[in-house]
N, C-alpha and C positions, 0 to 999 in steps of 0.2 A: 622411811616415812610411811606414815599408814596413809591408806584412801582416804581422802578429804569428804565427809558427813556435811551434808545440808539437810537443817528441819525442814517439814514443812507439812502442812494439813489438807487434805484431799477438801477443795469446798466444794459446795454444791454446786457448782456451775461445771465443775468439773466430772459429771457425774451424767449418765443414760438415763435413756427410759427403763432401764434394768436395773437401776443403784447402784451400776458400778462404774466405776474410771472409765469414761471415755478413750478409747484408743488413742487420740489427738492431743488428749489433755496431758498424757503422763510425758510426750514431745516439749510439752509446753516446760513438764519440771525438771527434766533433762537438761532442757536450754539454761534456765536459771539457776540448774546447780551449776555448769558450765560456767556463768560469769561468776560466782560466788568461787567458787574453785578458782580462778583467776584471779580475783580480790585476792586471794587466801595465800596465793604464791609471790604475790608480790609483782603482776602483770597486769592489770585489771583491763578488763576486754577492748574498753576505748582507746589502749594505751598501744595494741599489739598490731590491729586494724590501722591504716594508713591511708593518705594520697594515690599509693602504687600499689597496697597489696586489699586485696579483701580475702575473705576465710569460708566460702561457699560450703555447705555441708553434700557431701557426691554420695554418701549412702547412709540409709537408716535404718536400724531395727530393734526388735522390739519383743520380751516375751512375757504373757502375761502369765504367773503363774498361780495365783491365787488373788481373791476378790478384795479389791479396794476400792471400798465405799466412803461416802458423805460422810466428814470429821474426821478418819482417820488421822494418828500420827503417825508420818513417815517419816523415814531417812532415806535422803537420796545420798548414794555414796557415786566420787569419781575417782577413776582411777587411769591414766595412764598406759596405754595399753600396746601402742604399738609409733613409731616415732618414723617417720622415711625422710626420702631427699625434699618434697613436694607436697606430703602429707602427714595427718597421725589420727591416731584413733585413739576415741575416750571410749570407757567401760564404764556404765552403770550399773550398779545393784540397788532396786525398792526393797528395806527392810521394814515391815510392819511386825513390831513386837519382836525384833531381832531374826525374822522370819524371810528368808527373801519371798518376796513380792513378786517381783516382776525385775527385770533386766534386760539391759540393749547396749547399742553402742552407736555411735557418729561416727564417722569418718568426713574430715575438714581437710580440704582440699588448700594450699594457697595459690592465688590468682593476682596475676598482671593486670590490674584497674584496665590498662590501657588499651594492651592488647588482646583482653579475655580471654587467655593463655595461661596454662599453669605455670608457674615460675617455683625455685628454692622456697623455701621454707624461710622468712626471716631469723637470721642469724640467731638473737637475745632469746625469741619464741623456742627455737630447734635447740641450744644448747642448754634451756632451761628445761622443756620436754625432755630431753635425753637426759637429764641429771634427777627428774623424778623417778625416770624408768628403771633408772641403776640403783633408785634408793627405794625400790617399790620393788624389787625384782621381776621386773616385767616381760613380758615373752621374748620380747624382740626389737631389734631397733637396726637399720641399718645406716654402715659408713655413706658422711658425703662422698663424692668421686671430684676427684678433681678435677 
């Protein structure tokens, strides 16, 4: 499986008093390639989120490598990155003009609604994650424990 491409066009709102991509803004298309990625696999974000789990994001980052300004087309690529008992981590690449842009990654923690506790990774989530990774060749993934 290749990394899942989401279009998408820098607007002006998303843009400094310098012209270029606000730091904040490219979080924003990060997150949206995220549920679009999800669409895409056949999970769709509402579907994964539950009563007892939610999906808190525990680290963000972010690197800008070259300027993206107002109208730009981009692609935001996701990719599968790393899969745990309790977490996983998505990979971004911004290609402008097949150029990388800029790149980061999430890390999504799952959480006990109840106890606001980390808990397992829902089952259908982890075993679908884990079946990207092996078809992405991805860095890493580790065994549940029993």
């Amino acid at each position: 499986m290749t990394p899942f491409r989401w279009p998408v066009r820098i607007q002006f709102v998303d843009t400094d008093a310098s012209g270029r991509i606000h730091y904040t803004a490219l979080l924003r298309h990060f997150e949206a390639a995220e549920v679009e990625f999800f669409r895409h696999i056949g999970l769709p974000y509402n579907h994964i989120e539950d009563r007892e789990v939610s999906l808190p994001r525990v680290h963000v980052e972010a690197d800008y490598l070259a300027a993206l300004t107002f109208d730009d087309e981009v692609e935001v690529e996701v990719s599968v990155e790393r899969v745990g008992e309790k977490s996983y981590t998505l990979a971004f690449r911004v290609l402008l003009d097949e150029t990388l842009a800029a790149k980061g990654k999430l890390v999504i923690a799952s959480m006990d609604r109840a106890t606001q506790r980390s808990r397992l990774l829902p089952v259908p989530l982890r075993s679908l994650l884990l079946r990207i990774i092996d078809e992405q060749g991805g860095k890493s993934s580790e065994p549940l424990k029993q």
